[in-house]
N, CA, C and O atoms as a GROMACS GRO file, in nm:
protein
  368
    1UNK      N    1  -2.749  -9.684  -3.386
    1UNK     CA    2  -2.658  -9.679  -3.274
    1UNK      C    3  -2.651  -9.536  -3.222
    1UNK      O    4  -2.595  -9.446  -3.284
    2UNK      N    5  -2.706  -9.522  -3.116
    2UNK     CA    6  -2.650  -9.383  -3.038
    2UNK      C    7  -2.500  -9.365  -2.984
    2UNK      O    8  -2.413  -9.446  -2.952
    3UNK      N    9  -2.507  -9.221  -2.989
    3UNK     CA   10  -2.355  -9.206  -2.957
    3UNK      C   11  -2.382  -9.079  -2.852
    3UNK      O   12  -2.497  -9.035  -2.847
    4UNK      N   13  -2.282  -9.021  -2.770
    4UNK     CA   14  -2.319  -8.907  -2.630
    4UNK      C   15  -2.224  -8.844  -2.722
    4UNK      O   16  -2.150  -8.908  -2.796
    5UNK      N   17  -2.229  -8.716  -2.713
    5UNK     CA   18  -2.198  -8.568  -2.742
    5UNK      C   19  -2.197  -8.505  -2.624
    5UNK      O   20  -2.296  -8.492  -2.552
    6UNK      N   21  -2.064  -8.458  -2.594
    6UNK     CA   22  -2.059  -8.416  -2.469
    6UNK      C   23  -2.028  -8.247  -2.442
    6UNK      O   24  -1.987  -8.201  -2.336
    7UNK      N   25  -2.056  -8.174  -2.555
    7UNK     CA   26  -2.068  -8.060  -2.580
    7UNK      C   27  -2.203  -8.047  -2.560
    7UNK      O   28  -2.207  -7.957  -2.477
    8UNK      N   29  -2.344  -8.086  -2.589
    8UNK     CA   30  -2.445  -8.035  -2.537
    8UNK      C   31  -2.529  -8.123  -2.477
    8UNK      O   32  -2.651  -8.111  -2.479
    9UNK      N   33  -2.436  -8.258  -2.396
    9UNK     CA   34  -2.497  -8.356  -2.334
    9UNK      C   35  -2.620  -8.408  -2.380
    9UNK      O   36  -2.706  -8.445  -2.300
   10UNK      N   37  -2.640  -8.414  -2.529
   10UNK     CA   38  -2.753  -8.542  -2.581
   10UNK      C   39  -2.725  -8.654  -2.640
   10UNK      O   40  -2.622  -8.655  -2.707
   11UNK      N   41  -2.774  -8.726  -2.636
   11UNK     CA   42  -2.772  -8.862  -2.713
   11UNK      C   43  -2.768  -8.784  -2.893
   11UNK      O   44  -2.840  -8.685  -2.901
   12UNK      N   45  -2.701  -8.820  -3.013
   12UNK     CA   46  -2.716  -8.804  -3.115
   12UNK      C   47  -2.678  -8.923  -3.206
   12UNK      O   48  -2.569  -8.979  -3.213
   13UNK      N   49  -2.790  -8.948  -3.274
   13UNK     CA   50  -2.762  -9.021  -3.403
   13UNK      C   51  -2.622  -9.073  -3.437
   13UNK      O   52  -2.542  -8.983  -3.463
   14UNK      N   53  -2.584  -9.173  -3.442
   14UNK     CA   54  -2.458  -9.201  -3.527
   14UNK      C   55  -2.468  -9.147  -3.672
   14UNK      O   56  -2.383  -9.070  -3.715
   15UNK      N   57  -2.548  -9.179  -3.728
   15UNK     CA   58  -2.618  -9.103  -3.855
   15UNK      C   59  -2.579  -8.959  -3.882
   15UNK      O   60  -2.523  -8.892  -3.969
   16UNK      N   61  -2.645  -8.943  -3.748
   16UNK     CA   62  -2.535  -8.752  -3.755
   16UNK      C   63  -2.419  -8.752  -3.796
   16UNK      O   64  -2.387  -8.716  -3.909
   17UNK      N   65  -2.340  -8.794  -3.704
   17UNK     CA   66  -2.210  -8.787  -3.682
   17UNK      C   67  -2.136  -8.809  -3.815
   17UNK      O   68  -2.016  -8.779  -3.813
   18UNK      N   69  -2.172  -8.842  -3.896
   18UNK     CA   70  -2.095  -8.917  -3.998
   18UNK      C   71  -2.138  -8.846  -4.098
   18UNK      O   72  -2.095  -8.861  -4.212
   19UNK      N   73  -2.283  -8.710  -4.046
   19UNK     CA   74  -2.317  -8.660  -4.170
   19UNK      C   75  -2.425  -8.700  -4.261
   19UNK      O   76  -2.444  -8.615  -4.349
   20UNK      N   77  -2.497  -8.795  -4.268
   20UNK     CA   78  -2.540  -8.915  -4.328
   20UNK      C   79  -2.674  -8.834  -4.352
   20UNK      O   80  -2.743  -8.849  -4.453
   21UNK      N   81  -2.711  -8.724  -4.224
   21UNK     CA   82  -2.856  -8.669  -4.264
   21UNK      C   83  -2.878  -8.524  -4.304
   21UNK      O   84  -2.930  -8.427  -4.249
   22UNK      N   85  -2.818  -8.547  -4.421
   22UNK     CA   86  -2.808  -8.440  -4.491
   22UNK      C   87  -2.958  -8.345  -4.534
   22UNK      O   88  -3.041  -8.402  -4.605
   23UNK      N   89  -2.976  -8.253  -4.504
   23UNK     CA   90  -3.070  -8.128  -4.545
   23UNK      C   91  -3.152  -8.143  -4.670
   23UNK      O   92  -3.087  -8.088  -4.759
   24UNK      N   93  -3.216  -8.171  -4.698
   24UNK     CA   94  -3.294  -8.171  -4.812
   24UNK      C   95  -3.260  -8.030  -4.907
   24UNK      O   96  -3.223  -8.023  -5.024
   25UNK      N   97  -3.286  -7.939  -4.824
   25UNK     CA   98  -3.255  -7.802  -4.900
   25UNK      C   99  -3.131  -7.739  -4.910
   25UNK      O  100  -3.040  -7.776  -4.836
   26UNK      N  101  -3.117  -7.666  -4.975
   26UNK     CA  102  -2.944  -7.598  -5.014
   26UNK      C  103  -2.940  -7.476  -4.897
   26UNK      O  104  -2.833  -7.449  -4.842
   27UNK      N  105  -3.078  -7.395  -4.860
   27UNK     CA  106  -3.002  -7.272  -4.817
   27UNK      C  107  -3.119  -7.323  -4.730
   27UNK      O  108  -3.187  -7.415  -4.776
   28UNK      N  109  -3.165  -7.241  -4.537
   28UNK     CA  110  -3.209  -7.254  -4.511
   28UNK      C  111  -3.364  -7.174  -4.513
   28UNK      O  112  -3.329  -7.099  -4.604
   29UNK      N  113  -3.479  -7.139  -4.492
   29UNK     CA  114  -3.622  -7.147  -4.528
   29UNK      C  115  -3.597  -6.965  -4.469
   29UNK      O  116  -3.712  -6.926  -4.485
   30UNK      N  117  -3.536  -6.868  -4.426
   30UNK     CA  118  -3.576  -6.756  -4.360
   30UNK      C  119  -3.467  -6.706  -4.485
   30UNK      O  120  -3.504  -6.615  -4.560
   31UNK      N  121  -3.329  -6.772  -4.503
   31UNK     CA  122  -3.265  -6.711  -4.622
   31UNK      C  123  -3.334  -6.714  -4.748
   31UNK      O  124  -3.343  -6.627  -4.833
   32UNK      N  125  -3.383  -6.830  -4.745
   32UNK     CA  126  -3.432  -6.837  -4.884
   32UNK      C  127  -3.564  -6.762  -4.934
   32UNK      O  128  -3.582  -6.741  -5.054
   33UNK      N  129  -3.648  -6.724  -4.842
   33UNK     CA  130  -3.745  -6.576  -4.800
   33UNK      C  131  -3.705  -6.501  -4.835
   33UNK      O  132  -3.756  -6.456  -4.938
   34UNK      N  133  -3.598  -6.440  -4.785
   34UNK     CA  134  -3.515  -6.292  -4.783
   34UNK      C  135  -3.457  -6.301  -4.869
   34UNK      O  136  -3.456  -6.189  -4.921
   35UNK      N  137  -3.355  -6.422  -4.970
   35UNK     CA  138  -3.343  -6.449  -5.105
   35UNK      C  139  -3.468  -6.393  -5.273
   35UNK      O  140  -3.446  -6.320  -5.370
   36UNK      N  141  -3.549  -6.446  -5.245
   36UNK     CA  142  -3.633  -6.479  -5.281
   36UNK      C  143  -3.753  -6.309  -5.281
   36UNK      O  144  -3.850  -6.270  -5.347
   37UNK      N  145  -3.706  -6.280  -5.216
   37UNK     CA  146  -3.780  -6.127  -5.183
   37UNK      C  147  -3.690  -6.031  -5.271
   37UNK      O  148  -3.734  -5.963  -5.364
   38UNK      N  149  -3.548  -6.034  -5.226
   38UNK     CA  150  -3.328  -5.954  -5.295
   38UNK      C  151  -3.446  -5.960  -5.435
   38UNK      O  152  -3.521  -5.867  -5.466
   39UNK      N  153  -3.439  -6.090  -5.503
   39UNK     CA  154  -3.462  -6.153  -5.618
   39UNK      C  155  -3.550  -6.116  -5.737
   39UNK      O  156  -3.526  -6.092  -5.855
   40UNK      N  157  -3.642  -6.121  -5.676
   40UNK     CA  158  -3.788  -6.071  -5.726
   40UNK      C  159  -3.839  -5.902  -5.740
   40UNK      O  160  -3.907  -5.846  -5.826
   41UNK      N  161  -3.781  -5.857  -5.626
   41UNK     CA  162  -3.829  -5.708  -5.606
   41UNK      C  163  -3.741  -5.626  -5.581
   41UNK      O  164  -3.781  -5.522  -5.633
   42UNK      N  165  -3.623  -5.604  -5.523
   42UNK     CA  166  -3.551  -5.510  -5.503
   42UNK      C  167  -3.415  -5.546  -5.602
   42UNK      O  168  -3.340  -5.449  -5.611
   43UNK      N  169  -3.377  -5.652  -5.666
   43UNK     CA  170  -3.293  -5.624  -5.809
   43UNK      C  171  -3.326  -5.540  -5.938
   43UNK      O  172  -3.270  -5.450  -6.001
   44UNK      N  173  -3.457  -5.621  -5.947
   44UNK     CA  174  -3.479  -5.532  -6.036
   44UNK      C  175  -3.605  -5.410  -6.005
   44UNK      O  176  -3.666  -5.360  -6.100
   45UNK      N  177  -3.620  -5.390  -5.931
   45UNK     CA  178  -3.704  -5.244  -5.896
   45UNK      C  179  -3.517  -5.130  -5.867
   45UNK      O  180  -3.513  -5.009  -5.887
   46UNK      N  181  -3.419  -5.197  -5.828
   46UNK     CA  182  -3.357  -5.122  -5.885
   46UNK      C  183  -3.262  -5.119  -5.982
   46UNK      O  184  -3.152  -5.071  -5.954
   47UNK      N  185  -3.279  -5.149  -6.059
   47UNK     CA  186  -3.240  -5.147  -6.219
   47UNK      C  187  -3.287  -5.077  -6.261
   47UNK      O  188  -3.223  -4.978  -6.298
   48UNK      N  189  -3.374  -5.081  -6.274
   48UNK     CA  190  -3.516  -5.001  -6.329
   48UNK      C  191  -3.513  -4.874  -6.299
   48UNK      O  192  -3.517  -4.786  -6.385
   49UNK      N  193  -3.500  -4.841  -6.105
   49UNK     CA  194  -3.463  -4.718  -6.121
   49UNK      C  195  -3.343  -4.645  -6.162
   49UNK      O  196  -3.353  -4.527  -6.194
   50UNK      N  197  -3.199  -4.722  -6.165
   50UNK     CA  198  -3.103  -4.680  -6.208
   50UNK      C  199  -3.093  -4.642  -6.358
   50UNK      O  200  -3.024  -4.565  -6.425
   51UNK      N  201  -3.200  -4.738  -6.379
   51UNK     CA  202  -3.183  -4.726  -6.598
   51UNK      C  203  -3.274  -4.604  -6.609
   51UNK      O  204  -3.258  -4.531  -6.706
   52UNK      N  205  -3.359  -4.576  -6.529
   52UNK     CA  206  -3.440  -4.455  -6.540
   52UNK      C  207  -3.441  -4.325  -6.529
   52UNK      O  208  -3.497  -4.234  -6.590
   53UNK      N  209  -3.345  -4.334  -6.413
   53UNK     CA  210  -3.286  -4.229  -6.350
   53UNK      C  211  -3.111  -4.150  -6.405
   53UNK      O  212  -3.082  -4.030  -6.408
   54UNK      N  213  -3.038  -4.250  -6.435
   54UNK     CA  214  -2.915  -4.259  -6.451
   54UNK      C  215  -2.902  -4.150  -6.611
   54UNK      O  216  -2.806  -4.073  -6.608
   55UNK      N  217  -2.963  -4.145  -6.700
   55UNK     CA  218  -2.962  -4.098  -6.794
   55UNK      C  219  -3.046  -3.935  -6.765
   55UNK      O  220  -3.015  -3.854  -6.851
   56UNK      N  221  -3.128  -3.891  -6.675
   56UNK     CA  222  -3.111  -3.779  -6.655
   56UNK      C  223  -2.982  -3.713  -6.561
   56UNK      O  224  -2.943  -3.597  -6.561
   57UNK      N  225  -2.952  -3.783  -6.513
   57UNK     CA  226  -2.833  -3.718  -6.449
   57UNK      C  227  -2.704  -3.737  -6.489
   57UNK      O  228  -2.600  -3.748  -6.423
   58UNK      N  229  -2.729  -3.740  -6.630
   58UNK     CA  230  -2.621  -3.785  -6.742
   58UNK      C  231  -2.521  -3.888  -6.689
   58UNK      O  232  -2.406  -3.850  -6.713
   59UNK      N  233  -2.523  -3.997  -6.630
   59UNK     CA  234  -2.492  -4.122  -6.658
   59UNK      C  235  -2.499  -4.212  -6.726
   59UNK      O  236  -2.446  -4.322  -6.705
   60UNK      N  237  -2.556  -4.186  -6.806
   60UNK     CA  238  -2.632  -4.297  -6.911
   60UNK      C  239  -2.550  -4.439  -6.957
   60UNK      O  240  -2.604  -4.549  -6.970
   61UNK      N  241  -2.404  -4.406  -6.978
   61UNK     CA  242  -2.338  -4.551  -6.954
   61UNK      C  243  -2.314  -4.576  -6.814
   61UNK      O  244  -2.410  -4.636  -6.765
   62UNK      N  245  -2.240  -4.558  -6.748
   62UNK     CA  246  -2.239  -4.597  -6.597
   62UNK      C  247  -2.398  -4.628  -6.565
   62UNK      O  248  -2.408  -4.726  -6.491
   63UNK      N  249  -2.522  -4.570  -6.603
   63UNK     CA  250  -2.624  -4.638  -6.560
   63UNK      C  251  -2.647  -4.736  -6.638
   63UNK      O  252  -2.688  -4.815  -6.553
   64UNK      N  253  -2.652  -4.789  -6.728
   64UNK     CA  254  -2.662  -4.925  -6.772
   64UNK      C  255  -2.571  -4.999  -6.769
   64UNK      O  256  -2.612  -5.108  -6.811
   65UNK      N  257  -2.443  -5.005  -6.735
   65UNK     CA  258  -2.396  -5.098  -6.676
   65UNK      C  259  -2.426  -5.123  -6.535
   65UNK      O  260  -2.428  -5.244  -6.512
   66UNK      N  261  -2.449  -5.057  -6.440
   66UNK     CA  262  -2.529  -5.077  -6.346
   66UNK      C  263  -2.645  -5.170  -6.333
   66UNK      O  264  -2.646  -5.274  -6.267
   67UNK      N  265  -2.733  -5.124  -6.396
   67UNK     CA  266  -2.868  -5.201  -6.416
   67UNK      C  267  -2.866  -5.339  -6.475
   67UNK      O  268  -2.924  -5.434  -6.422
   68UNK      N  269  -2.794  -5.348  -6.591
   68UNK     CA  270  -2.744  -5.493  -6.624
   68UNK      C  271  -2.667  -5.558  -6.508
   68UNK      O  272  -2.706  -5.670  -6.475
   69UNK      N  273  -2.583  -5.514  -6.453
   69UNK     CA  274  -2.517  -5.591  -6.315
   69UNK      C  275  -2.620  -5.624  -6.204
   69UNK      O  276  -2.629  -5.718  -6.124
   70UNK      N  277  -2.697  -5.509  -6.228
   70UNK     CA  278  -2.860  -5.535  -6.079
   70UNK      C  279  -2.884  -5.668  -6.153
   70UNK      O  280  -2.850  -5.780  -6.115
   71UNK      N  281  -2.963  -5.627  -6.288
   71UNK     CA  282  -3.022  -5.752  -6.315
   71UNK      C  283  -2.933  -5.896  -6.359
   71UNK      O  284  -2.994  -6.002  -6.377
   72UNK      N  285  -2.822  -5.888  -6.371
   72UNK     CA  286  -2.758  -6.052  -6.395
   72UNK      C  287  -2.771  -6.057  -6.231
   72UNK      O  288  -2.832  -6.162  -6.214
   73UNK      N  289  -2.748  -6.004  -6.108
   73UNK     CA  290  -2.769  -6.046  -6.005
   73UNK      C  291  -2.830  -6.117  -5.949
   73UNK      O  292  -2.798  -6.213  -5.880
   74UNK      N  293  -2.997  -6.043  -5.995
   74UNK     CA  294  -3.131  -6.107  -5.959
   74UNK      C  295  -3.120  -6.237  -6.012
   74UNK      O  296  -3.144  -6.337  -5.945
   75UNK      N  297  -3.078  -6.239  -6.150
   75UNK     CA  298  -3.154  -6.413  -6.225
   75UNK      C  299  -3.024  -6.463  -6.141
   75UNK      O  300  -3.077  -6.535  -6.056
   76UNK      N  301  -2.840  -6.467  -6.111
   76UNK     CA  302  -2.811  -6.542  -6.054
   76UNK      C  303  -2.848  -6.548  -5.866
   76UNK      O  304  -2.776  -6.602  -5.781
   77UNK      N  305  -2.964  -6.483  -5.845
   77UNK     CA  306  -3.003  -6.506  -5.673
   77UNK      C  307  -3.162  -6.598  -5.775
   77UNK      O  308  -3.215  -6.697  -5.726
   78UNK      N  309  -3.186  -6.570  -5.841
   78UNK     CA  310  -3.284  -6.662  -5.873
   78UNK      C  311  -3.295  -6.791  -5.901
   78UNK      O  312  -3.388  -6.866  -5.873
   79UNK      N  313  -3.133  -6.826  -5.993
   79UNK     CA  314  -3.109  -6.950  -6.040
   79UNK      C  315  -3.102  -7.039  -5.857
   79UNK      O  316  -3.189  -7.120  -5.824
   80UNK      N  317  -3.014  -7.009  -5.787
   80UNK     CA  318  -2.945  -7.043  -5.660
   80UNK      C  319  -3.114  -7.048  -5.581
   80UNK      O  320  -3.154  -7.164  -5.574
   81UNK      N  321  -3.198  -6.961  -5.534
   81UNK     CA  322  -3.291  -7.017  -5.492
   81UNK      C  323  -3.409  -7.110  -5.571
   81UNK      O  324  -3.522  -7.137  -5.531
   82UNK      N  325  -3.368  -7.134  -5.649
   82UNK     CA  326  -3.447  -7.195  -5.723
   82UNK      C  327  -3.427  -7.372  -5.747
   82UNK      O  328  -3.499  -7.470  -5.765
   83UNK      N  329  -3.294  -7.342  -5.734
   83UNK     CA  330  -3.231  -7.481  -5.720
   83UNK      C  331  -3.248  -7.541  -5.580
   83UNK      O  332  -3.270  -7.662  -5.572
   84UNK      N  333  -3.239  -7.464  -5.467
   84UNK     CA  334  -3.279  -7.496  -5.388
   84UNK      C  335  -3.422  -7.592  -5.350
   84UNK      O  336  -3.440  -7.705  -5.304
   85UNK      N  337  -3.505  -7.486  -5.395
   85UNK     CA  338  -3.625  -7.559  -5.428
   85UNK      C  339  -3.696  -7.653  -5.517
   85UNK      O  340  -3.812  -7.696  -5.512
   86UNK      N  341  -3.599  -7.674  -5.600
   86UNK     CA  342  -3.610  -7.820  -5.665
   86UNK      C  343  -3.527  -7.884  -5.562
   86UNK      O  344  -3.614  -7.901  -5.477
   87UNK      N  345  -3.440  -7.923  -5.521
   87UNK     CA  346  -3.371  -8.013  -5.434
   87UNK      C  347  -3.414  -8.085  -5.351
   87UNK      O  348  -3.391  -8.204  -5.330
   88UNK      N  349  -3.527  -7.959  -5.260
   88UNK     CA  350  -3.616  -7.937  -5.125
   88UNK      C  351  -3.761  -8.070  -5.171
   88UNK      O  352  -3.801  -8.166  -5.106
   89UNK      N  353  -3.806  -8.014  -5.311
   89UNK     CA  354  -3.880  -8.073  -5.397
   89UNK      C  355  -3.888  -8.208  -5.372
   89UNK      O  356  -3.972  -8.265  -5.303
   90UNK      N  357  -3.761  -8.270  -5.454
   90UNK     CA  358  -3.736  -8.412  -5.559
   90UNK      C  359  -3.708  -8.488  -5.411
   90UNK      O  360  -3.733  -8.608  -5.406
   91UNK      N  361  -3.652  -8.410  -5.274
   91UNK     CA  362  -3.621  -8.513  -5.137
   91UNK      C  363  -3.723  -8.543  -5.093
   91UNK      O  364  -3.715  -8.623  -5.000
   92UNK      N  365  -3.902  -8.486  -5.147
   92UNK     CA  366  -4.016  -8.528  -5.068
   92UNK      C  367  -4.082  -8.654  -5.116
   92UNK      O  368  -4.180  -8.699  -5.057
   0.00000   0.00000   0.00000
């Protein structure tokens, strides 16, 4: 059954309307890129430099708690895109 939407004057799905066609994926495909990039390379490339660095400039606790916070970051931006992509997956 079609229904009019009169905010951008098209015909839309009843299906829509009700929600019914739900996204296969959790986040959309340019976040989950730029996720997926946070994730992989710039969490822990800086951890790494904080754990590296942080102890010559006598931080050495404040830098590892740092770096442990970079990295629980990364694995939870990893778990979240990852789930995504099983989701994206198991709907094909």
């Amino acid at each position: 059954m079609m229904a009019y939407d009169n905010d951008t004057e098209e015909h839309v799905e009843e299906s829509d309307l009700n929600h019914d066609n739900v996204p296969d994926w959790l986040i959309p495909s340019r976040v989950y890129d730029v996720l997926k990039w946070v994730a992989l390379i710039v969490f822990p490339a800086l951890a790494t430099l904080v754990g590296a660095l942080g102890p010559v400039w006598g931080f050495t606790g404040l830098a590892s708690a740092i770096a442990t916070t970079l990295n629980a970051l990364g694995l939870f931006t990893g778990v979240i895109i990852g789930a995504s992509a099983i989701k994206a997956n198991a709907g094909k």
